[in-house]
BAMILUM-856206 format. One line per field, with one value per residue (C-alpha): residue number from 0; residue in three letters; x, y, z. Coordinates in steps of 0.1 Angstrom, whole numbers, always signed. Layout:
N
seq: [NUM, ...]
type: [ALA, ...]
px: [X, ...]
py: [Y, ...]
pz: [Z, ...]
***
This chain:
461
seq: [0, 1, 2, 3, 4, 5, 6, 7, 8, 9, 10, 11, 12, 13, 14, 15, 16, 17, 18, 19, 20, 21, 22, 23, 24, 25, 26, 27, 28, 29, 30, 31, 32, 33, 34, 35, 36, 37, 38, 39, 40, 41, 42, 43, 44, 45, 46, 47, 48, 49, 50, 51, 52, 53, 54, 55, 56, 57, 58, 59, 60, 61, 62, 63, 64, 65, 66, 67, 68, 69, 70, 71, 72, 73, 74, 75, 76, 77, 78, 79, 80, 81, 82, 83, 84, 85, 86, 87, 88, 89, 90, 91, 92, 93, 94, 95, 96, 97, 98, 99, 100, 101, 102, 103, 104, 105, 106, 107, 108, 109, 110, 111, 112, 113, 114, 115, 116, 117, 118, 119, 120, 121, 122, 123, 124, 125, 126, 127, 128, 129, 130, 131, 132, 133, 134, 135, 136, 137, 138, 139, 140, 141, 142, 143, 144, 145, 146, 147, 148, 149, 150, 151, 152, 153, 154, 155, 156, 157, 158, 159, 160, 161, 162, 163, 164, 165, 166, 167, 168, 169, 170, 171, 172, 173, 174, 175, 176, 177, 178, 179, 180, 181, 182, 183, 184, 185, 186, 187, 188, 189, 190, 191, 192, 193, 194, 195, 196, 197, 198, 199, 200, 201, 202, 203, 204, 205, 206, 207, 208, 209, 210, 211, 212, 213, 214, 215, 216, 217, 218, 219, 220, 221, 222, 223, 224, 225, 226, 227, 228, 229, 230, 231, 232, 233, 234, 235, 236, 237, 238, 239, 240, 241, 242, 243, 244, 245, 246, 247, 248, 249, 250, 251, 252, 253, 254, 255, 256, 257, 258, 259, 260, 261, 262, 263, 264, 265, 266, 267, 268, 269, 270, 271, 272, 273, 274, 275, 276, 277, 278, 279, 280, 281, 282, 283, 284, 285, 286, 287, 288, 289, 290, 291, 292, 293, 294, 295, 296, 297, 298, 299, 300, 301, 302, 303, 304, 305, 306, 307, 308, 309, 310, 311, 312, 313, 314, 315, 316, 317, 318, 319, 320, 321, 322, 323, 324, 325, 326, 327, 328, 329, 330, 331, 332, 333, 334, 335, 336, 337, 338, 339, 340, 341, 342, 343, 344, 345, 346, 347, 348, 349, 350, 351, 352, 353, 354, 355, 356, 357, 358, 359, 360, 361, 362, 363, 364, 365, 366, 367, 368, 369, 370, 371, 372, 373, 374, 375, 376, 377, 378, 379, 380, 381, 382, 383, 384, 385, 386, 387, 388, 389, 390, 391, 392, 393, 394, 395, 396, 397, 398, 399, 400, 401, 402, 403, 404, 405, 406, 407, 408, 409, 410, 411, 412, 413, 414, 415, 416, 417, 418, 419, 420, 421, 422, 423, 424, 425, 426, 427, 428, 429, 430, 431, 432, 433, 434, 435, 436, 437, 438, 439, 440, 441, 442, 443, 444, 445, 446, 447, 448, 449, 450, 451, 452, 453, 454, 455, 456, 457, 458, 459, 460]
type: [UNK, UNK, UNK, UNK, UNK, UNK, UNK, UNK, UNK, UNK, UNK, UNK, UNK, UNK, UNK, UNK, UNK, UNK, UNK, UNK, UNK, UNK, UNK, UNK, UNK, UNK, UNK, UNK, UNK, UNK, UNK, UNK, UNK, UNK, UNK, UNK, UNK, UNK, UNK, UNK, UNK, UNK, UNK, UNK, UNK, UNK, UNK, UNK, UNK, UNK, UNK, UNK, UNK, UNK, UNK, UNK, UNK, UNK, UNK, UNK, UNK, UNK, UNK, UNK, UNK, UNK, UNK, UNK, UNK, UNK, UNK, UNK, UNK, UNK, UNK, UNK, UNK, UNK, UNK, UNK, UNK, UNK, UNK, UNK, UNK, UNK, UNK, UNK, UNK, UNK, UNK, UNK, UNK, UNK, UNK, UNK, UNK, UNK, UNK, UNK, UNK, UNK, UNK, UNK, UNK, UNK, UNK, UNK, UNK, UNK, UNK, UNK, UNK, UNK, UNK, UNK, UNK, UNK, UNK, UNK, UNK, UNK, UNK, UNK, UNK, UNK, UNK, UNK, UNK, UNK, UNK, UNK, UNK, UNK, UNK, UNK, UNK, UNK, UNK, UNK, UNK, UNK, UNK, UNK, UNK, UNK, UNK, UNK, UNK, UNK, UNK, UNK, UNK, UNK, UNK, UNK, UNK, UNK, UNK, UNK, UNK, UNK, UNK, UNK, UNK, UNK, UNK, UNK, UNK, UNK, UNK, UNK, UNK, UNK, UNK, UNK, UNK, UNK, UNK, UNK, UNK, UNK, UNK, UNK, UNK, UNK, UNK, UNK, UNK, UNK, UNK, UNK, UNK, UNK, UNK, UNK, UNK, UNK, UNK, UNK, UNK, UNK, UNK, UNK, UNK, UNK, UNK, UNK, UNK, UNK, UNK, UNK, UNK, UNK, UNK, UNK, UNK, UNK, UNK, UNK, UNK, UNK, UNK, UNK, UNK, UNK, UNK, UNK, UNK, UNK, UNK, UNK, UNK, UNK, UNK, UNK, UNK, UNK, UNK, UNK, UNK, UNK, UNK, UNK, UNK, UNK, UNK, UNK, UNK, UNK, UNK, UNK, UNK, UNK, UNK, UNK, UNK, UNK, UNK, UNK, UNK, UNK, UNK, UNK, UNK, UNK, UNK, UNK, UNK, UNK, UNK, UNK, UNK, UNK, UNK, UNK, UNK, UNK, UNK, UNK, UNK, UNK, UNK, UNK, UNK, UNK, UNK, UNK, UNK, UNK, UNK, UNK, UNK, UNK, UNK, UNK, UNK, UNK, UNK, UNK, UNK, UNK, UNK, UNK, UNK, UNK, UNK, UNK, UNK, UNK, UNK, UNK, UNK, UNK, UNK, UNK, UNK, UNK, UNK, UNK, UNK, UNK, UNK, UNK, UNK, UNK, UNK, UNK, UNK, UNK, UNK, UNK, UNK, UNK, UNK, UNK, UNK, UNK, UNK, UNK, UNK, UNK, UNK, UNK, UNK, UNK, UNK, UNK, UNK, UNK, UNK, UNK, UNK, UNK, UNK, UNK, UNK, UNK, UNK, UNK, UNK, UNK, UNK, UNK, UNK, UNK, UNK, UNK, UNK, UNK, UNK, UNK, UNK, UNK, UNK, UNK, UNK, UNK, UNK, UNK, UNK, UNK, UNK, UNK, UNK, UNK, UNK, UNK, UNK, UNK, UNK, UNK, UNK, UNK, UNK, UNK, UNK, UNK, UNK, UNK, UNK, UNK, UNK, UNK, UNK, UNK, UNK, UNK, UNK, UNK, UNK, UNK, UNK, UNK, UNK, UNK, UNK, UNK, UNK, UNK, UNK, UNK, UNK, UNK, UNK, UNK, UNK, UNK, UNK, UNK, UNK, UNK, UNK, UNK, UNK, UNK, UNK, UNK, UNK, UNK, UNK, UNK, UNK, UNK, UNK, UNK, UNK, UNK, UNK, UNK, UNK, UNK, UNK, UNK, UNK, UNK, UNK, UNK, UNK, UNK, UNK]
px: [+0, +18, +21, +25, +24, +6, -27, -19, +12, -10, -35, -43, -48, -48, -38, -49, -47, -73, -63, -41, -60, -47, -70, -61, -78, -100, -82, -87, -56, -60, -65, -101, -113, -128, -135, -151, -188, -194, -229, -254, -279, -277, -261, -252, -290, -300, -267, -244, -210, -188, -158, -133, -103, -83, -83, -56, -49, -47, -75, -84, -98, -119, -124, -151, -154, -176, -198, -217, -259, -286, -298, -274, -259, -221, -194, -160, -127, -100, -72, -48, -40, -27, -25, -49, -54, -87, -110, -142, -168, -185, -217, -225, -243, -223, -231, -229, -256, -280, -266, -295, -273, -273, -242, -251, -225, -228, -208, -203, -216, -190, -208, -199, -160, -163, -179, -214, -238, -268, -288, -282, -294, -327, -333, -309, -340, -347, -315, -309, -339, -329, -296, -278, -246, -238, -204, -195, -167, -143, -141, -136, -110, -122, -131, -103, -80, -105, -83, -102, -138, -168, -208, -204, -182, -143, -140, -159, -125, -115, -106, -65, -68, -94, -73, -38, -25, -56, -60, -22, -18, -46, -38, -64, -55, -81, -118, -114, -104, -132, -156, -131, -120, -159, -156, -127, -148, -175, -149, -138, -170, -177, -150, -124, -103, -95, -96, -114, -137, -167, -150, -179, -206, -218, -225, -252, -258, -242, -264, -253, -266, -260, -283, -278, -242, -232, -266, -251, -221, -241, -263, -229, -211, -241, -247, -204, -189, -214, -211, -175, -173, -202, -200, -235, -265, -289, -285, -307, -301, -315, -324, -310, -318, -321, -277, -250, -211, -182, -168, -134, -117, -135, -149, -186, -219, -251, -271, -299, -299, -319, -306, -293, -323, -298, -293, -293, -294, -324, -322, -348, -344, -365, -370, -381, -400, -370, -352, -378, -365, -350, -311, -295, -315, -302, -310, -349, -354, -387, -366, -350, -382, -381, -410, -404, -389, -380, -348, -358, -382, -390, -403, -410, -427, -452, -447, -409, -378, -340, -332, -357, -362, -357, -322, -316, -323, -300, -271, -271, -269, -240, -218, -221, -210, -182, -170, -155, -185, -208, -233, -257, -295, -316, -335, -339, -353, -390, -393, -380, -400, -415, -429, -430, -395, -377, -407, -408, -371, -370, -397, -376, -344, -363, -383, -345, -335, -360, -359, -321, -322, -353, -382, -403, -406, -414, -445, -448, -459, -470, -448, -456, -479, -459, -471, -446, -419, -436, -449, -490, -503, -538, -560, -542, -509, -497, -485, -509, -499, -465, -462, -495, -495, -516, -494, -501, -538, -551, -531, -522, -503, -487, -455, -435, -397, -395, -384, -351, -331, -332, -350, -384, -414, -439, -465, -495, -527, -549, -574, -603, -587, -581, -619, -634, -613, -615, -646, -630, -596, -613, -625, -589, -570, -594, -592, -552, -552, -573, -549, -522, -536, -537, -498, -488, -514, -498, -460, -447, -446, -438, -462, -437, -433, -476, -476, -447, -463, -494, -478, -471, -505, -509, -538, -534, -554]
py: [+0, +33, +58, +92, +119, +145, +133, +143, +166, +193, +188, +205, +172, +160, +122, +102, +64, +42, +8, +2, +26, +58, +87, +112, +142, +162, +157, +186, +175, +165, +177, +169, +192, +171, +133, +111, +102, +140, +140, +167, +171, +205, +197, +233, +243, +210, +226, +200, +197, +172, +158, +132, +116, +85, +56, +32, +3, -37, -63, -97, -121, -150, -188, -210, -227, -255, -260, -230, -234, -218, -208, -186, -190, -194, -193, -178, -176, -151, -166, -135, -102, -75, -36, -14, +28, +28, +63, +76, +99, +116, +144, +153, +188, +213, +221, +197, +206, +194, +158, +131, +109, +82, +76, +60, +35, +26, +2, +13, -3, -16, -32, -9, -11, +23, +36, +46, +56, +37, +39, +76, +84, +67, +82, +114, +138, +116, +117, +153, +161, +141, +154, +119, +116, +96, +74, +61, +30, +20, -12, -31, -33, -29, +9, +18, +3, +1, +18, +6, +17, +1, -1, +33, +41, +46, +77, +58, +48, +37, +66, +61, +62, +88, +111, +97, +124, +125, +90, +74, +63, +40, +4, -26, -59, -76, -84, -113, -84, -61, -74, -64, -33, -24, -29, -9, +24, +15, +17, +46, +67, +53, +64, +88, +94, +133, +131, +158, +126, +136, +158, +173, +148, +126, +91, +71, +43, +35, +14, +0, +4, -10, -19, -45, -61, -43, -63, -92, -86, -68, -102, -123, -95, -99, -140, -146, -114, -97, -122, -117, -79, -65, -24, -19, -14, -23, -32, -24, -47, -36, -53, -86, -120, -152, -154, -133, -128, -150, -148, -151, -158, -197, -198, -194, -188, -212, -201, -195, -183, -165, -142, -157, -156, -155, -116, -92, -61, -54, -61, -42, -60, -42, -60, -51, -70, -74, -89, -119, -133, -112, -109, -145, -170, -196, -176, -167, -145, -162, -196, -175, -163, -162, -155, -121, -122, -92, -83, -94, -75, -81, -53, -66, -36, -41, -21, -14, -20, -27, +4, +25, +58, +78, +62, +64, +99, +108, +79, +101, +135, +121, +103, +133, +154, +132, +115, +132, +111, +87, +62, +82, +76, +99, +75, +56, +68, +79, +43, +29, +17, +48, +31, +40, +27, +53, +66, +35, +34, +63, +54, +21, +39, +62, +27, +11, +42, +38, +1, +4, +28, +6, +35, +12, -20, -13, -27, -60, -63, -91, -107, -103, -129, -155, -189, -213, -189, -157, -126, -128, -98, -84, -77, -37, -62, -47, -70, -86, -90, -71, -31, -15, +26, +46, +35, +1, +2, +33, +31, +49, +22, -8, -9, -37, -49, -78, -75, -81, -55, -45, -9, -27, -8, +21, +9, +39, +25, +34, +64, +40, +28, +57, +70, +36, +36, +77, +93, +127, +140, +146, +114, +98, +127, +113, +81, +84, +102, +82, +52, +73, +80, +43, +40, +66, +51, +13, +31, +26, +62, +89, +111, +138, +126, +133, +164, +154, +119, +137, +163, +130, +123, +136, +124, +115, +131]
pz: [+0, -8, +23, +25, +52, +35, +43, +85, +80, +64, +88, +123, +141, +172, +180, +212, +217, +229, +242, +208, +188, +172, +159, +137, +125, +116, +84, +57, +33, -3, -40, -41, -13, +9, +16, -2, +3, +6, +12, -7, +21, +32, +70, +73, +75, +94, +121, +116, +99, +80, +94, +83, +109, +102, +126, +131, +155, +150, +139, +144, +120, +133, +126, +127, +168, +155, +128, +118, +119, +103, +136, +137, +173, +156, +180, +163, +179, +171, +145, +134, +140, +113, +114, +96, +89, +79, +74, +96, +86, +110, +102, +137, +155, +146, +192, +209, +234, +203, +204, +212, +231, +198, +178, +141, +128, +93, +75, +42, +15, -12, -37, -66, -59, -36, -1, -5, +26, +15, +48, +53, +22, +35, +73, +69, +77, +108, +119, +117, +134, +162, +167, +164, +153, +119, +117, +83, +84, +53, +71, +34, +14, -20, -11, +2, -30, -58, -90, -120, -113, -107, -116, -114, -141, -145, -125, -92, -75, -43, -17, -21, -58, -61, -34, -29, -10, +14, +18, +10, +46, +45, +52, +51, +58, +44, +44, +73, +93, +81, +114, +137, +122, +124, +161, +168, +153, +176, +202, +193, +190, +220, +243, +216, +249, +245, +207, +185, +176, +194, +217, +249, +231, +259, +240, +254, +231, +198, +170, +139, +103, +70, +36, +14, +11, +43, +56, +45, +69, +96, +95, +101, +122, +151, +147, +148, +163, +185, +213, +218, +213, +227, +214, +198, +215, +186, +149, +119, +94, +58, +29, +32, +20, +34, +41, +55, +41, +45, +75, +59, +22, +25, +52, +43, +65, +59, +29, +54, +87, +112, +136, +169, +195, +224, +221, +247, +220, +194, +162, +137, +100, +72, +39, +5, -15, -35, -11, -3, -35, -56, -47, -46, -59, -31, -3, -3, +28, +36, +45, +70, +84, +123, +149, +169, +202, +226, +205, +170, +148, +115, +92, +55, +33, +11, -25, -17, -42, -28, -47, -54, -72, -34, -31, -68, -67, -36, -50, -82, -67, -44, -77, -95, -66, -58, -90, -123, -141, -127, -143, -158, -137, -148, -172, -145, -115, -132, -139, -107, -75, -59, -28, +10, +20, +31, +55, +71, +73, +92, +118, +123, +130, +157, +167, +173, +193, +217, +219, +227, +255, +269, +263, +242, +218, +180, +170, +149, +116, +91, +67, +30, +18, -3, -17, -39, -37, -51, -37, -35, -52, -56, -82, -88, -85, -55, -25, -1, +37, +48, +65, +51, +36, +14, -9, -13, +2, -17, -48, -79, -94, -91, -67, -68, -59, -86, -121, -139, -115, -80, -86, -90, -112, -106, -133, -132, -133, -169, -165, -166, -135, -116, -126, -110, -77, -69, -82, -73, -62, -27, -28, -36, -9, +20, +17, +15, +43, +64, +51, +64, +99, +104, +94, +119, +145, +136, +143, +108, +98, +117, +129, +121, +84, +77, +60, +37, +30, +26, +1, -21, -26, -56, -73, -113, -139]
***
């Protein structure tokens, strides 16, 4: 890995060891101008600011103890240790006196070759209304070296490639070491030990997010790792299937597995109709289908797409900001799933919140209806069973998470349709909104999300 001082030397830093861990920063060196994953919400109105600080220290990698089940209650042992420089991003209040207490941790998603925030790009209005504070972690390799480009085109590389002098000190050992490397930045948001990570913020609970592939490893990271380390307070696991990742280069998890019911931490999943069967053919999330217990929720929306137009949107804003070019989405996201997703996301992160610092329990929910491995739709097409909104029970058009790609379909229903369902616009805007009042009253949107939910409702003609 080359290595270069200029990412710190330039830099007023300030460096403080915890246990074996070194943090460095804020970091503001580089040619680009500032880090990577640069978000485009406006933090400056919401009072917050973006900061980036490198964190260094050693990892362990972990080996099977046993045989691994698709319960999920796999016990792992530690096997080597290696040295790694890896990157935090941290949006937090700009005062500190506005901080709710909550720490966000989200493992970066990899899956196009760089680091993307996925699940901010979902609840970002929930959490700067709340005053939490948002942690992203390069804790894979592949975004840290990536040189060639990705699904996002050639110009969508890895942080050393895409800012060598900002990010040349970086130093990953290796996915096997990714878990652990996760832990250490809970750790160190937890207790930053006189750093200028955090610094006057009094951290009462830290929770960790991830969507999709970094699902994958969240779902693994609790069953395997979890036990031994014991830094979050909660986990919201999004968008996964039926599996988890390897633990290791060959050493692979069951194709199906629950999550371990011998927690003493929440865990709130959400799942897209996509994800029932729509990411790896061998994993169907309903085979890993569990009953709720007092850790374990399970949220599956109706009408929802693993990508849908909301993140679409928010991913293309972001590449364009970030990248010299980026895939090009704009075709795209008018045709993509338009469902309810990210409202629900954000009443499940405030739902996890609470569970975690033991105010409350989230409610449950039904799963999707399925029958011979297939979603069961109704006669508009839109899923039966599952989390219920105006937009699946008083419906414009059919919202669905399958198809050929993960962005699902917004199909608008005919005129002829729309005249038989809604004999007036009134008619159509009360009955969404009485759909919606049940929603908020159910818990899976937020009571502070109406208006906006409402100001969707807009009725076709």
């Amino acid at each position: 890995m080359p290595s270069t001082t200029a990412a710190v030397s330039t830099t007023t830093t300030s460096t403080a060891p915890i246990s074996d861990l070194v943090i460095t920063g804020p970091i503001t060196a580089g040619s680009r101008g500032g880090p990577s994953t640069a978000t485009p919400f406006d933090l400056e109105g919401a009072g917050y600011i973006e900061e980036e600080f490198l964190l260094s220290g050693e990892a362990v990698s972990y080996r099977p103890d046993g045989e691994f089940g698709p319960e999920g209650d796999w016990t792992v042992e530690q096997d080597e240790e290696a040295a790694f420089t890896t990157r935090l991003l941290v949006r937090r209040p700009a005062d500190a006196t506005g901080f709710s207490g909550t720490v966000l941790v989200e493992w970066f998603n990899v899956s196009s070759n760089v680091d993307v925030d996925v699940e901010f790009g979902f609840v970002a209005e929930e959490i700067l209304r709340s005053g939490d504070v948002w942690v992203g972690v390069s804790a894979q390799e592949i975004g840290i070296t990536s040189s060639e480009g990705g699904d996002f085109g050639a110009d969508a590389l890895g942080l050393v490639a895409w800012d060598p002098e900002r990010y040349g000190e970086l130093e990953h050992p290796g996915d096997a070491f990714s878990y652990d490397i996760f832990s250490r930045a809970g750790e160190a948001v937890r207790n930053p030990a006189g750093s200028d990570l955090l610094a006057d913020f009094d951290v009462e609970q830290v929770l960790a997010i991830g969507e999709s592939q970094s699902a994958f490893r969240l779902l693994t990271y609790v069953n395997a790792v979890h036990p031994l380390a014991d830094v979050y307070d909660g986990f919201l696991i999004h968008s996964r299937d039926g599996g988890g990742a390897p633990l290791a280069a060959g050493v692979d998890v069951p194709g199906v597995s629950a999550v371990r019911d011998d927690l003493t931490v929440p865990v709130l999943q959400l799942v897209s109709e996509t994800d029932l069967y729509g990411l790896r053919p061998t994993a169907p999330f309903p085979e890993a289908r569990q009953p709720d217990t007092d850790t374990i929720r399970t949220w599956e929306m109706a009408g929802t797409a693993h990508a849908d137009a909301h993140y679409l949107a928010s991913l293309y804003e972001q590449g364009t900001q970030n990248f010299d070019s980026f895939l090009d989405l704009t075709g795209v996201v008018p045709i993509a799933n338009n469902g309810p997703q990210h409202w629900i996301a954000k009443a499940a992160l405030r739902e996890l919140r609470a569970w975690a610092s033991g105010t409350s329990v989230p409610p449950t929910a039904d799963p999707i209806t399925t029958a011979d491995g297939a979603i069961v739709r109704d006669e508009h097409g839109n899923a039966r069973g599952g989390i219920r909104t105006p937009h699946v029970d008083v419906p414009v058009a059919t919202l669905t998470g399958e198809g050929t790609s993960l962005i699902g379909s917004t199909t608008p229903f005919a005129p002829e349709t729309i005249a038989r369902l809604y004999p007036s616009e009134d008619d159509y805007l009360a009955t969404f909104a009485a759909a919606l009042d049940r929603a908020v009253e159910s818990g899976f949107i937020l009571a502070d999300d109406r208006e906006a939910v409402l100001a969707d409702a807009v009725f076709p003609g």
